[in-house]
Structures are given as C-alpha cells and as structure tokens.
C-alpha positions as a Markdown table, in Angstrom:
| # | Residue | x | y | z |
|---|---|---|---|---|
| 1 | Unk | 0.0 | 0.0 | 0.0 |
| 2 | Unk | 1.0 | 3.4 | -1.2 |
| 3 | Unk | 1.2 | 6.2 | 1.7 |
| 4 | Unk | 2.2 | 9.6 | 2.4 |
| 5 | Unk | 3.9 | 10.5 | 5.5 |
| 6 | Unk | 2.4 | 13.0 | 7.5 |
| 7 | Unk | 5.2 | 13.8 | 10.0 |
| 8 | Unk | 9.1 | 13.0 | 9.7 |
| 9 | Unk | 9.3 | 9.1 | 11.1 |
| 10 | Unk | 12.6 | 8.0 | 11.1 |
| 11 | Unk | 12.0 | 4.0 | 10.0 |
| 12 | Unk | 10.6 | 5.6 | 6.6 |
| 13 | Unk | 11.2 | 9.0 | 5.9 |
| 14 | Unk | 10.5 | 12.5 | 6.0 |
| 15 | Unk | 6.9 | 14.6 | 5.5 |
| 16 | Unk | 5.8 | 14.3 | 2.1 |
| 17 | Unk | 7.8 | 11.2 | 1.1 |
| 18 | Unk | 5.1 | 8.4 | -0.7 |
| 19 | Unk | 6.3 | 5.3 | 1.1 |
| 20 | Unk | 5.8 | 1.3 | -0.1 |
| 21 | Unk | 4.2 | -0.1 | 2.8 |
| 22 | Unk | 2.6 | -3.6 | 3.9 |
| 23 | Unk | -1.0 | -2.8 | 4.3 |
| 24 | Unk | -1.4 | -4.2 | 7.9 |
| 25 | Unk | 1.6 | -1.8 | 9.1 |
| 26 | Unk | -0.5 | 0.8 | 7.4 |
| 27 | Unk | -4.1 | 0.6 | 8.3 |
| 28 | Unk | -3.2 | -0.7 | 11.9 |
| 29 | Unk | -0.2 | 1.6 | 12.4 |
| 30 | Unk | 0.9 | 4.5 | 10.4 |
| 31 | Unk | -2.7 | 5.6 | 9.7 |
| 32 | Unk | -4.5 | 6.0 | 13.0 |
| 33 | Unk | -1.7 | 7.4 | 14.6 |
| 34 | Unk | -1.8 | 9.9 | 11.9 |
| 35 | Unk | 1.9 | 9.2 | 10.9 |
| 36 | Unk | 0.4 | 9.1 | 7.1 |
| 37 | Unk | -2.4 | 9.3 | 4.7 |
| 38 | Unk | -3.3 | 7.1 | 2.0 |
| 39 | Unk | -1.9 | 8.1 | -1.9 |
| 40 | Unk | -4.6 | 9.5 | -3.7 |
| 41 | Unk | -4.9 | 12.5 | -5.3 |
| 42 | Unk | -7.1 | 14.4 | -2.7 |
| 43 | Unk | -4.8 | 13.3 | 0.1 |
| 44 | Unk | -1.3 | 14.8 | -2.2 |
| 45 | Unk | -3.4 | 18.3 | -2.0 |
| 46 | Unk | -3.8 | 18.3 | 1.2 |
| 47 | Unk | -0.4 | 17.5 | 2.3 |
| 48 | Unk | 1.4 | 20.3 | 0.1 |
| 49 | Unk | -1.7 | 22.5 | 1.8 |
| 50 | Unk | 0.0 | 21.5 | 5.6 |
| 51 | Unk | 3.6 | 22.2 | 3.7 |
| 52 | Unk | 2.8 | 25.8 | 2.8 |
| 53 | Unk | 0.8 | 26.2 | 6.5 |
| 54 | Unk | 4.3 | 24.6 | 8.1 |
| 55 | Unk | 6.9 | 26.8 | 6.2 |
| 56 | Unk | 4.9 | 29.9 | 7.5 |
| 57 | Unk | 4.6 | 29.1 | 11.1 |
| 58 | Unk | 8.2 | 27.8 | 10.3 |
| 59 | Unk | 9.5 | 31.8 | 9.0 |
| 60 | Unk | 7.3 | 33.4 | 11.6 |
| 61 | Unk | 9.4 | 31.2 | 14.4 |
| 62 | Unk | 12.6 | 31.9 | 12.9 |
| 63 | Unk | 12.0 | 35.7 | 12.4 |
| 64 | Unk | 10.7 | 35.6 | 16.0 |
| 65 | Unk | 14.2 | 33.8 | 17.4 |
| 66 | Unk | 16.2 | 36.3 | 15.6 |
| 67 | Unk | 14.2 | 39.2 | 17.3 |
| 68 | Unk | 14.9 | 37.8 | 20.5 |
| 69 | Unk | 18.8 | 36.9 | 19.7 |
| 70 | Unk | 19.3 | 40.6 | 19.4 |
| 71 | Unk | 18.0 | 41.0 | 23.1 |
| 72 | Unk | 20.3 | 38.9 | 23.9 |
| 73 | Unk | 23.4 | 41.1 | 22.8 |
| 74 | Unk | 23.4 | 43.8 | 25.2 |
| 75 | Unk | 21.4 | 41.0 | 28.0 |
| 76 | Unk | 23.8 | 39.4 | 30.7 |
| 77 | Unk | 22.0 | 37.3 | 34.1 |
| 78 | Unk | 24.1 | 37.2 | 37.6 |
| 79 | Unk | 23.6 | 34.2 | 39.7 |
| 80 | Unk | 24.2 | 34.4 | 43.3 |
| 81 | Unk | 25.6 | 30.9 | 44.5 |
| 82 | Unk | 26.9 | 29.3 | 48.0 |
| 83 | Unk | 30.8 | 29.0 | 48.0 |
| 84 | Unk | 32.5 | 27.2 | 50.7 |
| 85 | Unk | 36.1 | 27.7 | 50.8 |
| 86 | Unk | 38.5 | 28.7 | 47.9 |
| 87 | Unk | 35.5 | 30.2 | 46.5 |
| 88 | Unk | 34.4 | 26.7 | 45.2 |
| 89 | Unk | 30.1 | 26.2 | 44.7 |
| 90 | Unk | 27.9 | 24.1 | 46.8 |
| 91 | Unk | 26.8 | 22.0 | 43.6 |
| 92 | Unk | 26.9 | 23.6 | 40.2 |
| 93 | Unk | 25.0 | 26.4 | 38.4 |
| 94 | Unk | 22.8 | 24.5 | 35.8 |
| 95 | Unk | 20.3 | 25.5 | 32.7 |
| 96 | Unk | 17.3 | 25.8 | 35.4 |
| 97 | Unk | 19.2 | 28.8 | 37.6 |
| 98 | Unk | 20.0 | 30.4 | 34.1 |
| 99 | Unk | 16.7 | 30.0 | 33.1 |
| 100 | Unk | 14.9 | 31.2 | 36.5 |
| 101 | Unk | 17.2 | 34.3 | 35.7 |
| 102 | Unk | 16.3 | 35.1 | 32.4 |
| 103 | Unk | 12.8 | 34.8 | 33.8 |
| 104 | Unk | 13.1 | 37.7 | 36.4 |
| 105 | Unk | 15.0 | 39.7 | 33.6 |
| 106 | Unk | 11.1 | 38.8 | 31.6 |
| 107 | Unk | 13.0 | 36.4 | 29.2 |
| 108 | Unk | 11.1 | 33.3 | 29.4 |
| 109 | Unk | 13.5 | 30.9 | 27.8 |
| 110 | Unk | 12.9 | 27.3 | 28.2 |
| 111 | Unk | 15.8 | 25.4 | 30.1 |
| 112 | Unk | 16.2 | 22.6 | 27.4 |
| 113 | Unk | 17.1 | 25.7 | 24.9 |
| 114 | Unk | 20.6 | 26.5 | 27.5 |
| 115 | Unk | 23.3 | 25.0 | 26.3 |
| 116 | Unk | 26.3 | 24.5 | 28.9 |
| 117 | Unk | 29.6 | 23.3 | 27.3 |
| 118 | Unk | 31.2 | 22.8 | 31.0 |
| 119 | Unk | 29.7 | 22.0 | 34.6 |
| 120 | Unk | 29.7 | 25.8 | 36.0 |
| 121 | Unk | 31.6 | 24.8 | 39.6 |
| 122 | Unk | 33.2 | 28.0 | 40.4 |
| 123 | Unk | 32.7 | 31.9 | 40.7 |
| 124 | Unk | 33.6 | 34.0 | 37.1 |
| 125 | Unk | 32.2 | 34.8 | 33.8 |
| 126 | Unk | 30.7 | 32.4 | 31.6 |
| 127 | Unk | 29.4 | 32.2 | 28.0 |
| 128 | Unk | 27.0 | 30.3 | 27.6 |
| 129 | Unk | 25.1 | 29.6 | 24.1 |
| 130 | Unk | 21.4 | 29.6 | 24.1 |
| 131 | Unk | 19.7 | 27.9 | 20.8 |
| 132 | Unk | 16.4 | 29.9 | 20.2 |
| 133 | Unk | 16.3 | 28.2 | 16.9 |
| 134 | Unk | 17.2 | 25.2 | 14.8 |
| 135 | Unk | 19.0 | 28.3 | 13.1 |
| 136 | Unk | 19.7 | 30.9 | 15.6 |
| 137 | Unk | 21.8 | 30.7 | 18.7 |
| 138 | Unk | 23.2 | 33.5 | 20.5 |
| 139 | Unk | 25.6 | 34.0 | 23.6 |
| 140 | Unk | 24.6 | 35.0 | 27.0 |
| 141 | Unk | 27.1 | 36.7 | 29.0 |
| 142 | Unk | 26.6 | 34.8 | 33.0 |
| 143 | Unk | 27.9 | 35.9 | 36.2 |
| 144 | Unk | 28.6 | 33.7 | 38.7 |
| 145 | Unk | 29.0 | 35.8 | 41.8 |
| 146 | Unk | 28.7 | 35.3 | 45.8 |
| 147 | Unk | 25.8 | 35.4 | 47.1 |
C-alpha cells in the first residue's frame, strides 16, 4: 500500500515522502496514529496545503528567534551561588538557575534551549550559548558571583 507520511518518522522517511508499505503496518499503524495518509490524489493536496501552513509558522518562528537573539546582545544574568572555601560552589550552576534568571530579567526561555559546554563549579564569567532556533543561537554573558 502506497502512503504519504504526515510527519518525519525515522524507520521511513520525511513529511511528504510516498512510502511502499505492507497494508497491515499501514491501516493498523501508520494511519490512526496519523503518521500518514493514503496516496490518492485528494490526500497529495492536502499534504502540500500542511507544507505551505508549516513553512509559514516555520519563517514566523525563525524571524521571531532572531528578534529575540538581538535581546540577547546587550542581555547578561548574575547568579548568586553558595561557595565554601577557595571560592568553590555548593553544587553547580545548571540550565534551570540560568533560566529562572532570564525569567526575572522577563526572558522566558525554556531550560532545554541553554546550552552549557562545562559544569559551571566556580565563581567567574561564563558564555553560555542559548539555541532559540534550529537556526539561531546567540551567547549570554553569565555571572557567577557570591551570594
């Protein structure tokens, strides 16, 4: 049976791709779970229809990431830590404190989005890169200071 996948799936390929498929796999599987639809020519309409919807919502969230990376150029967070002696931190600073941060600076930036290269364990200045886009990432200057 002849399908079109809906959504990328990894074991067959990505959205738009007419996939060969046993028919069982297809009307059990694929289909109810709205992986994919079946290859007609009503179906091949509607799926470029979703394409054009995606690559709008796809430049609107790109155009939105780049306004936000240039808040991020003149943006820096200070995070006040524990230190015990030789200025070494009670655990380390993670995504969540950077995030929590951001958030009382009126960023929300979900945690997932920080990416640290190191475990933050002492006091200093850190770059850290924030991805606000499959396309975008920008650099947030940190401070890790005594509280």
């Amino acid at each position: 049976m002849k399908v079109i996948l809906r959504k990328d799936f990894s074991q067959l390929g990505q959205i738009g791709d007419i996939v060969d498929v046993k028919n069982g796999y297809a009307l059990n599987y694929l289909i109810p779970r709205q992986i994919a639809y079946h290859a007609n020519e009503g179906n091949i309409r509607v799926l470029e229809e979703e394409k054009k919807q995606l690559a709008k919502i796809q430049a609107q969230e790109l155009e939105s990431a780049k306004e936000l990376a240039a808040q991020f150029e003149n943006l820096s967070v200070t995070i006040p830590v524990k230190v015990g002696e030789e200025d070494k931190l009670f655990g380390t600073v993670t995504a969540q404190d950077i995030a929590d941060a951001l958030k009382a600076k009126e960023v929300d930036i979900d945690k997932r989005k920080i990416e640290i290269a190191e475990p933050i364990k002492a006091l200093g200045i850190y770059d850290i890169t924030v991805k606000l886009h499959s396309e975008v990432e920008t650099v947030l200057k940190t401070w890790v200071v005594r509280e």
